[in-house]
C-alpha positions in Angstrom: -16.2 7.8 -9.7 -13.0 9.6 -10.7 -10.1 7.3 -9.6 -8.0 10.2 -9.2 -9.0 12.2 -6.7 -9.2 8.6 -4.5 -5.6 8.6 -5.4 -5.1 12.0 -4.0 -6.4 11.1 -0.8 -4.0 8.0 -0.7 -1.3 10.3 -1.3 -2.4 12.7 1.5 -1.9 9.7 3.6 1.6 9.3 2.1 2.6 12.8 3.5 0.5 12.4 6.6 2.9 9.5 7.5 5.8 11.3 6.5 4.9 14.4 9.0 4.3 12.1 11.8 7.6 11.1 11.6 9.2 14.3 11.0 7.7 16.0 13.8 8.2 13.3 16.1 4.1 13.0 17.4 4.6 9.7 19.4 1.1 9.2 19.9 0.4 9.4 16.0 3.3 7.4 15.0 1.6 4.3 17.8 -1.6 4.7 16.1 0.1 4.3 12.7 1.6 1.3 14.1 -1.9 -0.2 14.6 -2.8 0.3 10.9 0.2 -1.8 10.2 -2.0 -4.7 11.4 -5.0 -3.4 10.7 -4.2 -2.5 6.7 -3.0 -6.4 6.9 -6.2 -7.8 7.9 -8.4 -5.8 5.1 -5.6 -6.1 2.1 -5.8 -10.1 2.8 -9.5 -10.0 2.5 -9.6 -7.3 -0.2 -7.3 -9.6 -2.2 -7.9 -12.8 -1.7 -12.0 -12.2 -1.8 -12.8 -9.7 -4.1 -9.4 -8.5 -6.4 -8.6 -12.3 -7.4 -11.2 -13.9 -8.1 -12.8 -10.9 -10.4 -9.4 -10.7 -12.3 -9.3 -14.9 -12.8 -13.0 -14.9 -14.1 -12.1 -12.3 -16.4 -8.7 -13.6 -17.8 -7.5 -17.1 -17.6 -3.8 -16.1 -17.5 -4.7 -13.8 -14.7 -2.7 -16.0 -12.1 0.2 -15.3 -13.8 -0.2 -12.0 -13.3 -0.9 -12.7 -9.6 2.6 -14.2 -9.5 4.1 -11.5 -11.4 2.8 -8.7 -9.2 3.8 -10.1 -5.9 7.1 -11.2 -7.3 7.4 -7.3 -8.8 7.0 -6.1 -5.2 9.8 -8.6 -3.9 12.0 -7.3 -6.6 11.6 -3.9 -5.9 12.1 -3.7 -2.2 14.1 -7.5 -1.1 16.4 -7.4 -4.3 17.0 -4.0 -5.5 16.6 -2.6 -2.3 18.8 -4.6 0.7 17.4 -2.6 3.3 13.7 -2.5 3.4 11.0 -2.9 6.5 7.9 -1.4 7.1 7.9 0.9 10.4 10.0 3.7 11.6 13.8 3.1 11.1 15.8 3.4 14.6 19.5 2.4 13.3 21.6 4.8 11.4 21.6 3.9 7.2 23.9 5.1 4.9 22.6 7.6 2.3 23.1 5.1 -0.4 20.7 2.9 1.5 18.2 5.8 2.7 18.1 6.2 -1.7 17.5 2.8 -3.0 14.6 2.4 -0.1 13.2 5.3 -2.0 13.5 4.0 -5.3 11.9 0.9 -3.9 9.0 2.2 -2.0 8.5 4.8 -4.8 8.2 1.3 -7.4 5.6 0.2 -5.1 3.6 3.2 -4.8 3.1 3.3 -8.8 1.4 0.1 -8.5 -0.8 1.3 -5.7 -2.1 3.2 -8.3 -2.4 0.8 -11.1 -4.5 -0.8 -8.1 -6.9 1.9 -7.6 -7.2 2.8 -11.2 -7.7 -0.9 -12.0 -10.2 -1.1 -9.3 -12.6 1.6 -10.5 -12.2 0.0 -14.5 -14.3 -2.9 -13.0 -16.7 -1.2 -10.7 -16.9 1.6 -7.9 -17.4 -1.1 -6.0 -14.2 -2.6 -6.3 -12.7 0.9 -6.7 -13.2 1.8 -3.5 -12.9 -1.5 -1.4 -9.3 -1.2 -3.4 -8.7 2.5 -2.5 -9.4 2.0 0.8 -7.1 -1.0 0.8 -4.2 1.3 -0.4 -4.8 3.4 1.7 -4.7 1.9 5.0 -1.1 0.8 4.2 -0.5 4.7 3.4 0.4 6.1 6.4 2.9 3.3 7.4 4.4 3.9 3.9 4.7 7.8 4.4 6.3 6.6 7.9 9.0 4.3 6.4 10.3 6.0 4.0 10.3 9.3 6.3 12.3 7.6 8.9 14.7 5.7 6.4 15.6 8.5 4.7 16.1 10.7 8.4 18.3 7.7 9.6 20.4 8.0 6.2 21.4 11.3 7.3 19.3 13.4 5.2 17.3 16.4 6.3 13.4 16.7 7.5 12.5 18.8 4.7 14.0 16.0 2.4 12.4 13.5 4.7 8.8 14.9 4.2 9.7 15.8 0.1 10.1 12.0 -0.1 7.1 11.2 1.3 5.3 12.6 -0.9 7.6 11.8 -4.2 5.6 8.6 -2.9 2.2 10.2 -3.6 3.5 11.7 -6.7 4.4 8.2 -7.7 0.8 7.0 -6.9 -0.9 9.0 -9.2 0.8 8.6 -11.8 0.2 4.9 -11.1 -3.6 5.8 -11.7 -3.1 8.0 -14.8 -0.4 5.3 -16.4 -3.3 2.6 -15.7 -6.1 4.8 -17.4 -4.0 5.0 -21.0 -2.1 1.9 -20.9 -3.7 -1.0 -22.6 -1.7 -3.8 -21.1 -2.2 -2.3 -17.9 -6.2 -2.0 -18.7 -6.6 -5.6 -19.2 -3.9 -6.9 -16.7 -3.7 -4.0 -13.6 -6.6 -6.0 -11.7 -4.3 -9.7 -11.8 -1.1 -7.5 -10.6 -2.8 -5.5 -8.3 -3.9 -8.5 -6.5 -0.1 -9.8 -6.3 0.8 -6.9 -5.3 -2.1 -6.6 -2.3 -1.2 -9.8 -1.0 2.8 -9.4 -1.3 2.2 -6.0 1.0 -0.2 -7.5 3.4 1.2 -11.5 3.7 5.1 -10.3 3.4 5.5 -6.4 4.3 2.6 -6.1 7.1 2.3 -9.6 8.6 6.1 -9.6 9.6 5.7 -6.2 11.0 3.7 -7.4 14.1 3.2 -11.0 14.5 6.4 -11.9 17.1 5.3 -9.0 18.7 3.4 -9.6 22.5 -0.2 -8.7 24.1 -3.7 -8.3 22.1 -3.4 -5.1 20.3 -1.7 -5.8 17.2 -3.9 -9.3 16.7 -7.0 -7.4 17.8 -6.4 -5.1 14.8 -5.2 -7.9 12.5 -8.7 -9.6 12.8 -10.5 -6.4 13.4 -9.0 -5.3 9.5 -10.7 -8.3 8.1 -14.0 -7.7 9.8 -14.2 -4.4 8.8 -13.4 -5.4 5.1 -16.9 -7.6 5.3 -18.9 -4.9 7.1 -17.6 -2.1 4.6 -18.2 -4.8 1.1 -21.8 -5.2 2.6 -22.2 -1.4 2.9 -21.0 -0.3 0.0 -23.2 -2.7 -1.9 -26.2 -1.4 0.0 -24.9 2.2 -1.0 -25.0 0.6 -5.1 -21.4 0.9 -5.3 -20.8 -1.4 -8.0 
């Protein structure tokens, strides 16, 4: 299967995201809120039940990798970036700080598609359960950095443009991945770090203080739908 054209539809997402935000459709922005939790629920599984374990039994230095990716996330958005949550941005940022959430979100995306590409080096099995992981956190990324860079004062046209700078930034992820040898033989390690640093540390925040059954339905619902869609797509022959 060719890695990038499920790195185009991730990007879609990106700018899907982006217009939601831009156009103000409350009733799209609360669904995109649900994949928050949703996204959550299937990266956990995705990582911690597939991605993991297949990089550690292929490289015994692979959990240093692990840590290295989730760390790489921290970096770029806790460190480099002061400002950084997922969801739509309601307080007024600086432009400085609507930038460096760019520059941030946009490291992040690159590795989203080291994660694809990686995914489909192993198998289309773990291609797609890893595309599909990507890409439920798409649209909540395409949202952010939509909203952050409107609430730094910048324009809607500039507010969709960097959404997809963020899809941009994903595929060259997936074409870096496909020529660079460390990347070959390491992506699948960081990729998981990076999964779980998104899911566990970006997501989980996101909704868990928040009240009623919806956001925990969709939490739990995320990793049931991760077991019905691994079963599936190894009925389909996937891998």
């Amino acid at each position: 299967m060719n890695a990038i054209a499920f790195a185009l539809v991730a990007a879609l997402a990106n700018v899907v995201g982006g217009y939601a935000v831009v156009r103000h459709e409350r009733r799209s922005l609360a669904v995109i809120d649900l994949f928050i939790a949703f996204g959550a629920g299937f990266m956990l599984s995705v990582a911690l039940l597939e991605v993991a374990p297949e990089a550690i039994a292929r490289s015994g230095d692979a959990p240093l990798f692990i840590l290295g990716g989730y760390f790489a996330v921290h970096l770029a958005q806790h460190v480099l970036t002061p400002h950084f949550h997922f969801g739509e941005e309601t307080h007024h940022l600086s432009a400085r700080e609507g930038i460096t959430a760019l520059i941030g979100l946009l490291l992040h995306t690159f590795f989203d598609g080291v994660a694809i590409a990686s995914g489909f080096l192993v198998s289309n099995q773990m291609g797609i359960l890893l595309f599909l992981a990507v890409f439920l956190h798409k649209l909540p990324e395409g949202l952010t950095v939509a909203s952050v860079m409107l609430a730094g004062g910048q324009s809607r046209s500039r507010a969709l443009g960097a959404a997809g700078l963020l899809g941009a930034a994903t595929l060259l992820g997936v074409m870096v991945t496909e020529v660079s040898a460390p990347l070959v033989h390491h992506g699948l390690a960081i990729s998981a770090g990076v999964t779980l640093y998104v899911a566990a540390s970006n997501l989980v925040p996101e909704f868990q203080a928040r009240p009623g059954w919806r956001m925990p339905t969709a939490f739990f619902g995320g990793a049931v739908v991760f077991f019905l869609t691994r079963m599936l797509v190894e009925r389909v022959g996937g891998g």
